[in-house]
LUMKOL-416457 format. One record per residue (C-alpha): residue number from 1; residue in one letter; x, y, z. Coordinates in pm, whole numbers, plus 50000, padded with zeros to 5 digits. Each point is the difference from the previous one (the first is absolute). Layout:
BEGIN
<r><num>NUM</num><residu>a</residu><X>X</X><Y>Y</Y><Z>Z</Z></r>
...
***
This chain:
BEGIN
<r><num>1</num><residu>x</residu><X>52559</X><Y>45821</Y><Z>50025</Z></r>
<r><num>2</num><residu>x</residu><X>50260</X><Y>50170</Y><Z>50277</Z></r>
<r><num>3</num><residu>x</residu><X>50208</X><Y>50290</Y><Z>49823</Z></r>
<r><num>4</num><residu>x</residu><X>50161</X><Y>49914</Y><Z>49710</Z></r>
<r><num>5</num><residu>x</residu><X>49881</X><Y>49786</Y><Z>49712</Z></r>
<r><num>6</num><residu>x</residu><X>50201</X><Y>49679</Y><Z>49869</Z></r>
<r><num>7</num><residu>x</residu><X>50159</X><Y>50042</Y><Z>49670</Z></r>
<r><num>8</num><residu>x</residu><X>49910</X><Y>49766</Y><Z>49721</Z></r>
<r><num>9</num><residu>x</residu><X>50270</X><Y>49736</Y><Z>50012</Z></r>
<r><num>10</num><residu>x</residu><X>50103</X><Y>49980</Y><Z>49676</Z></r>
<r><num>11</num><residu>x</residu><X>50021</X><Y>50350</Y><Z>49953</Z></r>
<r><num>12</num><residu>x</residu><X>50241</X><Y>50079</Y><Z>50274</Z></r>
<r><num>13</num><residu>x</residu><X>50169</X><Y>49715</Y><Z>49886</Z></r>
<r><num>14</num><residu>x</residu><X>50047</X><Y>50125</Y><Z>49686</Z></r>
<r><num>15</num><residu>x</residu><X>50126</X><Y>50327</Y><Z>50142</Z></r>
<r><num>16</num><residu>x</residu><X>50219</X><Y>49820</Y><Z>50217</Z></r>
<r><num>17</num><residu>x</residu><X>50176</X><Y>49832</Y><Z>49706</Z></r>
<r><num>18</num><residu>x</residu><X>50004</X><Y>50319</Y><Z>49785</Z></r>
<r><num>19</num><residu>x</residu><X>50128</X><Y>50202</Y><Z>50293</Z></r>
<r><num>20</num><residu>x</residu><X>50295</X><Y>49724</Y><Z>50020</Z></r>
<r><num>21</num><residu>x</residu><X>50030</X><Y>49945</Y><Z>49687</Z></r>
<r><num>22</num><residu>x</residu><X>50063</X><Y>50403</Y><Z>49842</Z></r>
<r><num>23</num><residu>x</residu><X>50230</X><Y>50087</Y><Z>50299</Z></r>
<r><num>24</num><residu>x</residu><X>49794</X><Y>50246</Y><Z>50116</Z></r>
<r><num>25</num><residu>x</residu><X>49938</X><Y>49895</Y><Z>50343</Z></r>
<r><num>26</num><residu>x</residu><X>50111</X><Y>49644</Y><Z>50018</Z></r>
<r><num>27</num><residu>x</residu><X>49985</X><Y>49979</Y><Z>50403</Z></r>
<r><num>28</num><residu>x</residu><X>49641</X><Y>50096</Y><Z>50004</Z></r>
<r><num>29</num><residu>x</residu><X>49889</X><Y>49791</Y><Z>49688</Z></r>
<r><num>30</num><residu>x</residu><X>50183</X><Y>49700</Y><Z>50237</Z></r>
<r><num>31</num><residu>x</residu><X>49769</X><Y>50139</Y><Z>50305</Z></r>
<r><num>32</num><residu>x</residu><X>49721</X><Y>49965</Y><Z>49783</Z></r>
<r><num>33</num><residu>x</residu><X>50024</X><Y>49663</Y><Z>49850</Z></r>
<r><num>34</num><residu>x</residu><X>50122</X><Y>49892</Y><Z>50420</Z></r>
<r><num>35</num><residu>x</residu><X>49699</X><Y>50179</Y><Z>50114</Z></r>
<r><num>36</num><residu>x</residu><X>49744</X><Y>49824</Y><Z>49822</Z></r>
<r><num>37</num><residu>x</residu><X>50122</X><Y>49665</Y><Z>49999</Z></r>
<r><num>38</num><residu>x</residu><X>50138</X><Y>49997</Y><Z>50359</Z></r>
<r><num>39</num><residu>x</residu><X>49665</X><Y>50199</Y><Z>50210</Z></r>
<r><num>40</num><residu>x</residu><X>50188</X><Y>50159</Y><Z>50191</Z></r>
<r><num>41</num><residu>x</residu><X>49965</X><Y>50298</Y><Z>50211</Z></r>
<r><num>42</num><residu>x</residu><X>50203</X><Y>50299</Y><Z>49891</Z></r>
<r><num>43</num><residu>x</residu><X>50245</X><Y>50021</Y><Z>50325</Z></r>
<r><num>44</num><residu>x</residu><X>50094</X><Y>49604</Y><Z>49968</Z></r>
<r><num>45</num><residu>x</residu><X>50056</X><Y>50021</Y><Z>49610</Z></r>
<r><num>46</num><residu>x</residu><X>50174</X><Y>50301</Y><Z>50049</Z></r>
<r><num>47</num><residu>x</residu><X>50257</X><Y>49839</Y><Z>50238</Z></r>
<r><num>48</num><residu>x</residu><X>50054</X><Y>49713</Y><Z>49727</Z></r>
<r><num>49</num><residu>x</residu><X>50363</X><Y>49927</Y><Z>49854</Z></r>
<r><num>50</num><residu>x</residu><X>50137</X><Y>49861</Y><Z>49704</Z></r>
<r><num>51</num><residu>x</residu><X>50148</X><Y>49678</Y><Z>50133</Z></r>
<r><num>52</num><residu>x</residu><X>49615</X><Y>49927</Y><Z>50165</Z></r>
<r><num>53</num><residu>x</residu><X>49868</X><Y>50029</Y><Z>49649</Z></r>
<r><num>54</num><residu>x</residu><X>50297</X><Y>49807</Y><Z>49859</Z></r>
<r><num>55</num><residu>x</residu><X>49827</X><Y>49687</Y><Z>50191</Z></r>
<r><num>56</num><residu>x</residu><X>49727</X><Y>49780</Y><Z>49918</Z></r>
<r><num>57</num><residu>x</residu><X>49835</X><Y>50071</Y><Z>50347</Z></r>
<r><num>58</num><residu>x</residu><X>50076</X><Y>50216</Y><Z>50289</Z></r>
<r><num>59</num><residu>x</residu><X>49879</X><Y>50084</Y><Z>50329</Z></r>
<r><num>60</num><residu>x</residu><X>49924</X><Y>50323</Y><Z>50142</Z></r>
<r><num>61</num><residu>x</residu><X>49851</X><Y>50149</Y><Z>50338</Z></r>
<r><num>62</num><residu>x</residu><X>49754</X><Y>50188</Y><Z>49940</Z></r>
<r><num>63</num><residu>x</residu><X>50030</X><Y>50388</Y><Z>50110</Z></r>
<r><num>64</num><residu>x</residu><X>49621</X><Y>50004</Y><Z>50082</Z></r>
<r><num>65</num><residu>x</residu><X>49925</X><Y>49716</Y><Z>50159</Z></r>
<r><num>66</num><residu>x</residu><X>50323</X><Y>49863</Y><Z>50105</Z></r>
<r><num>67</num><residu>x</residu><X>49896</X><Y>49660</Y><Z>49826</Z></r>
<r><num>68</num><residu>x</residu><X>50291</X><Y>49811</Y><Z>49815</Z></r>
<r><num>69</num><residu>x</residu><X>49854</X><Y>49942</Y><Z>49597</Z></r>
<r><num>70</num><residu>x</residu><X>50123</X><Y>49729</Y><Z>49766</Z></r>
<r><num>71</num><residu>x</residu><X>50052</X><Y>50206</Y><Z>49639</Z></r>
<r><num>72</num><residu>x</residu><X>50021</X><Y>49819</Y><Z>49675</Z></r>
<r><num>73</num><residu>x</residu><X>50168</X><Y>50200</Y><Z>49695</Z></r>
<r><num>74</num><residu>x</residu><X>49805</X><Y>49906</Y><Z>49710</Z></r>
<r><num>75</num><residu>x</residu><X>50103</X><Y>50026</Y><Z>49625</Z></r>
<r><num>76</num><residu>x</residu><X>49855</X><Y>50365</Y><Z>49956</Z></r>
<r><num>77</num><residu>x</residu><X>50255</X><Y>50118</Y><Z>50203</Z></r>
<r><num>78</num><residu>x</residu><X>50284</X><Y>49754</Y><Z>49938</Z></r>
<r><num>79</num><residu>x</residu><X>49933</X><Y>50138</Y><Z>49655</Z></r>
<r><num>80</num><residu>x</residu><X>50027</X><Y>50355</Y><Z>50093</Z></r>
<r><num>81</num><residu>x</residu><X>50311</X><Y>49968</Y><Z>50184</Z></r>
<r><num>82</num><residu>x</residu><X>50192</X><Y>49853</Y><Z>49687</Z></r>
<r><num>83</num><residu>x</residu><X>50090</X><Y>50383</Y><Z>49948</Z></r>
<r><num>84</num><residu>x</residu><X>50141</X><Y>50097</Y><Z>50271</Z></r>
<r><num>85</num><residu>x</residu><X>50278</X><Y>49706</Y><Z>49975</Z></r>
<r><num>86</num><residu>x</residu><X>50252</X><Y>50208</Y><Z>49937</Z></r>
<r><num>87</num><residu>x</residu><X>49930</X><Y>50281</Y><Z>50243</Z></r>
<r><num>88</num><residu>x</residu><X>50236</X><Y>50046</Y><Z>50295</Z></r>
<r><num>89</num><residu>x</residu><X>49740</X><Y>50015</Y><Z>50263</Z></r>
<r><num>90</num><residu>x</residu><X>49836</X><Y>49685</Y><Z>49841</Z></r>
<r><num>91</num><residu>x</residu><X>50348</X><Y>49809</Y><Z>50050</Z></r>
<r><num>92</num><residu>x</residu><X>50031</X><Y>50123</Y><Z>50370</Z></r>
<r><num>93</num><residu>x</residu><X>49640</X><Y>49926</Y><Z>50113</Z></r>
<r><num>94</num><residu>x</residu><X>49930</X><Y>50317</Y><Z>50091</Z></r>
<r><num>95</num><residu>x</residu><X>49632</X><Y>50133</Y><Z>50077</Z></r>
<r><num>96</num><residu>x</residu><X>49797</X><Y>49986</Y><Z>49674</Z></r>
<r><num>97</num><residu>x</residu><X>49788</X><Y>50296</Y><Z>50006</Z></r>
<r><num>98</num><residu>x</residu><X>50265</X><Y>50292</Y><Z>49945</Z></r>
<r><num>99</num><residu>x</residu><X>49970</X><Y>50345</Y><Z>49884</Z></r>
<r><num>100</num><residu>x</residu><X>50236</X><Y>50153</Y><Z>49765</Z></r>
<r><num>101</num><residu>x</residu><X>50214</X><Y>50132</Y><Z>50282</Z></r>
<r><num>102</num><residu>x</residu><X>50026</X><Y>49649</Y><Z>50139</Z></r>
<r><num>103</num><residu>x</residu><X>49768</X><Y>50060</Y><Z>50281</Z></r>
<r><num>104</num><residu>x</residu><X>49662</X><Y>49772</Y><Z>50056</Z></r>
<r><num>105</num><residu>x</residu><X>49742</X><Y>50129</Y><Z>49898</Z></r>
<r><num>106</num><residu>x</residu><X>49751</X><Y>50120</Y><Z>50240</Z></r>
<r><num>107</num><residu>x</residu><X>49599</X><Y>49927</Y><Z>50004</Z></r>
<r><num>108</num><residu>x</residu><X>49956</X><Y>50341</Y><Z>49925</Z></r>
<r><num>109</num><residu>x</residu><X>50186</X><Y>50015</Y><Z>49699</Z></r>
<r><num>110</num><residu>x</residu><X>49871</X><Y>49663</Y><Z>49863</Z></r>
<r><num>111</num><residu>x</residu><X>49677</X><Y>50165</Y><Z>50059</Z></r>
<r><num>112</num><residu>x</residu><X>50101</X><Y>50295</Y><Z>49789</Z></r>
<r><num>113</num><residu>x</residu><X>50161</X><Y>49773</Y><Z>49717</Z></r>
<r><num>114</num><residu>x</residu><X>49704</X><Y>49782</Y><Z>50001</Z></r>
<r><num>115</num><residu>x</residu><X>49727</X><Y>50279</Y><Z>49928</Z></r>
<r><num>116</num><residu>x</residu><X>50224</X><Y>50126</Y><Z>49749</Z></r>
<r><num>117</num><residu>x</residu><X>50061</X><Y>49718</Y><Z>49820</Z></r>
<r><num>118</num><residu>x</residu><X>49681</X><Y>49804</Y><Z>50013</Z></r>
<r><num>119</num><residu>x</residu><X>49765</X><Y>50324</Y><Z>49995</Z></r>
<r><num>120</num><residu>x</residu><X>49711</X><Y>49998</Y><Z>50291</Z></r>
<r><num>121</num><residu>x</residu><X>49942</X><Y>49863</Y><Z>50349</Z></r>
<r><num>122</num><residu>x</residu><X>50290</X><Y>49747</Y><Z>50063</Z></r>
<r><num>123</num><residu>x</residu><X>50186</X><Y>50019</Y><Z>50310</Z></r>
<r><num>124</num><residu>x</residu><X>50249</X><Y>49764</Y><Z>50089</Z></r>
<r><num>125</num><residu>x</residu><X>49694</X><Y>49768</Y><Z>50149</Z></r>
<r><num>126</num><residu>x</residu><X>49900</X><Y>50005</Y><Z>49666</Z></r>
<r><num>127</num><residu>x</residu><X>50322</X><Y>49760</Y><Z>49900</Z></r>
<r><num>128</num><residu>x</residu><X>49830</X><Y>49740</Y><Z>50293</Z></r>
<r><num>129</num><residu>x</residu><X>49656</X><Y>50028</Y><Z>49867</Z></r>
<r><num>130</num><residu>x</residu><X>50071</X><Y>49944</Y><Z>49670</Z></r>
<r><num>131</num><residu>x</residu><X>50175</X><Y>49621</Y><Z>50093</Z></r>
<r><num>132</num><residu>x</residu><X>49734</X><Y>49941</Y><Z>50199</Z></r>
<r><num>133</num><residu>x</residu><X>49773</X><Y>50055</Y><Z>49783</Z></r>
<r><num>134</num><residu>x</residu><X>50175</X><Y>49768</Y><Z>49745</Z></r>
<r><num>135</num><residu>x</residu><X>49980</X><Y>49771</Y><Z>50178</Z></r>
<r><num>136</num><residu>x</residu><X>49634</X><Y>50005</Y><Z>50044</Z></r>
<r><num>137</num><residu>x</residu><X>49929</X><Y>50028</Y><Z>49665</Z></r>
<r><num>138</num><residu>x</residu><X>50284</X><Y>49711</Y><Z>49908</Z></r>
<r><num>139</num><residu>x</residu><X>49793</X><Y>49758</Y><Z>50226</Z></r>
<r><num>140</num><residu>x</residu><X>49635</X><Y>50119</Y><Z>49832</Z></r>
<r><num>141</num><residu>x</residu><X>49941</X><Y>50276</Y><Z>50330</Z></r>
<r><num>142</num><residu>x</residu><X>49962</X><Y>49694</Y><Z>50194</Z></r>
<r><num>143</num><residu>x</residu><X>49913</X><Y>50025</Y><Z>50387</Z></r>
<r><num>144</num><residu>x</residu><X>50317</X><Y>49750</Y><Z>49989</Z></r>
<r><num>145</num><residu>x</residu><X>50234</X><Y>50288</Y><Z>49838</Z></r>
<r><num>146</num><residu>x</residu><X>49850</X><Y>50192</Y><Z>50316</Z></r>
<r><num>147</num><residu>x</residu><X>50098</X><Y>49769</Y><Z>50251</Z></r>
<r><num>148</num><residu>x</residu><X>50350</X><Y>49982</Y><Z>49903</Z></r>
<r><num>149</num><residu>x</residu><X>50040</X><Y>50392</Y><Z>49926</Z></r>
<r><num>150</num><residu>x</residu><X>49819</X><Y>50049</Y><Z>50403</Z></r>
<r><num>151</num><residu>x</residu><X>50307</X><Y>49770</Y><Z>50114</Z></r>
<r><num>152</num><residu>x</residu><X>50282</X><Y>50188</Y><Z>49783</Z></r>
<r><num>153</num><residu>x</residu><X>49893</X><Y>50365</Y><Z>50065</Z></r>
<r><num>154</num><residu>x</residu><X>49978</X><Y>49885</Y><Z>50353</Z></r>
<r><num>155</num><residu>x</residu><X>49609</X><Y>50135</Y><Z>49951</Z></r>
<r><num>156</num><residu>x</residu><X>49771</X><Y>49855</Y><Z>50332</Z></r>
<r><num>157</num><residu>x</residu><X>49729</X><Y>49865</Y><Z>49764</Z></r>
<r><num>158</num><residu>x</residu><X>49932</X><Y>49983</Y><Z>49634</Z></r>
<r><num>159</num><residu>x</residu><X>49751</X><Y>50289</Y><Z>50027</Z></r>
<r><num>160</num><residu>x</residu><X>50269</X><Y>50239</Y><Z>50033</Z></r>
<r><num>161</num><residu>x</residu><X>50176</X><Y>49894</Y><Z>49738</Z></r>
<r><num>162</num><residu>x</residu><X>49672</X><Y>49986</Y><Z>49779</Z></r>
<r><num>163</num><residu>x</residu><X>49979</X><Y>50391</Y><Z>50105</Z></r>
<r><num>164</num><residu>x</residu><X>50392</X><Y>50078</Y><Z>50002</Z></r>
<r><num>165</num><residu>x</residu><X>50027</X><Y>49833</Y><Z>49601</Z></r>
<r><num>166</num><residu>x</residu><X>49663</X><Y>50212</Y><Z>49887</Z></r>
<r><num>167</num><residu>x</residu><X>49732</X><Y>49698</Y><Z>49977</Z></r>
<r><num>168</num><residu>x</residu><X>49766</X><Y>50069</Y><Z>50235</Z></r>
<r><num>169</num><residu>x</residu><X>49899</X><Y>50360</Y><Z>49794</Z></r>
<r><num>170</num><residu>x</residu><X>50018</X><Y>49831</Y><Z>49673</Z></r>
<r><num>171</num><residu>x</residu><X>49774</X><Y>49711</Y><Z>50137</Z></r>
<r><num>172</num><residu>x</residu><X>49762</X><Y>50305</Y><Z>50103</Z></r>
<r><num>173</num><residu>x</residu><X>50038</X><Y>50201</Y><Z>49722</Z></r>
<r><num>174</num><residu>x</residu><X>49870</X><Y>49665</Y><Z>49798</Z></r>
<r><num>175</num><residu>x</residu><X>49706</X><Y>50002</Y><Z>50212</Z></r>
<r><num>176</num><residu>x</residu><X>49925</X><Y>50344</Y><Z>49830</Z></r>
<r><num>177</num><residu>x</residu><X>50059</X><Y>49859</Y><Z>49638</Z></r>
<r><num>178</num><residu>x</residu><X>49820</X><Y>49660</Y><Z>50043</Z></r>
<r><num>179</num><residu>x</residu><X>49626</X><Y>50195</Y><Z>50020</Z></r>
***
């Protein structure tokens, strides 16, 4: 697997919620719950606002690739942005992913949060991996999951994407077991 590990879905989605939930850090429980339903890389989720999330879809340009991407906000974060409803920033559609200070939040400091909060080897990549892999396991780690995860991480073949999500070593380290 490249760098940092994915994050078992429902456990950063349960951090997410609590995060939200508590007060502590509502912004970054949002960034969670976005991060691993939406696969997106950290600079384009980053740049997201509050009136994009208000909508059932939304397009964005990628920062990457310069590709324009169809989003669709599913329940899980509909859900999670029930408490922000009466926030000031949530009425004006301002960006999403705000510090206490009001100013975005950076990669770095998502990074920071995210290892302190989640305890190990996340990264904000780890957000992306973790949807992806959901969605392998959600269609039974189907090459079919693979294809459509190669076209929506704008990967060149499903064999990086095997590699990027952590397969490809499992597969191997199964190799090891099955003797």
């Amino acid at each position: 697997m490249t760098g940092s590990k994915y994050i078992d879905y429902d456990r950063a989605s349960n951090i997410g919620r609590r995060l939200i939930k508590r007060e502590e850090n509502k912004n970054f429980g949002l960034l969670i719950i976005c991060g691993i339903n939406l696969g997106m890389r950290i600079s384009d989720l980053l740049s997201l606002t509050f009136d994009q999330l208000k909508c059932e879809t939304f397009k964005i340009t990628e920062k990457k690739t310069g590709k324009l991407r169809q989003l669709k906000v599913n329940d899980h974060i509909r859900d999670a942005l029930t408490f922000f409803k009466d926030d000031l920033i949530y009425e004006m559609g301002g960006h999403a992913f705000t510090s206490q200070k009001g100013s975005v939040f950076s990669p770095q400091h998502v990074n920071r949060l995210l290892k302190k909060n989640l305890k190990g080897n996340f990264s904000s990549h780890s957000l992306r991996k973790s949807f992806g892999r959901r969605v392998w396991d959600n269609d039974n780690q189907s090459e079919r999951s693979l294809i459509y995860l190669s076209e929506l991480f704008n990967h060149s073949s499903t064999q990086i994407t095997r590699t990027y999500l952590g397969i490809k070593q499992e597969e191997l380290n199964d190799i090891y077991m099955s003797l």
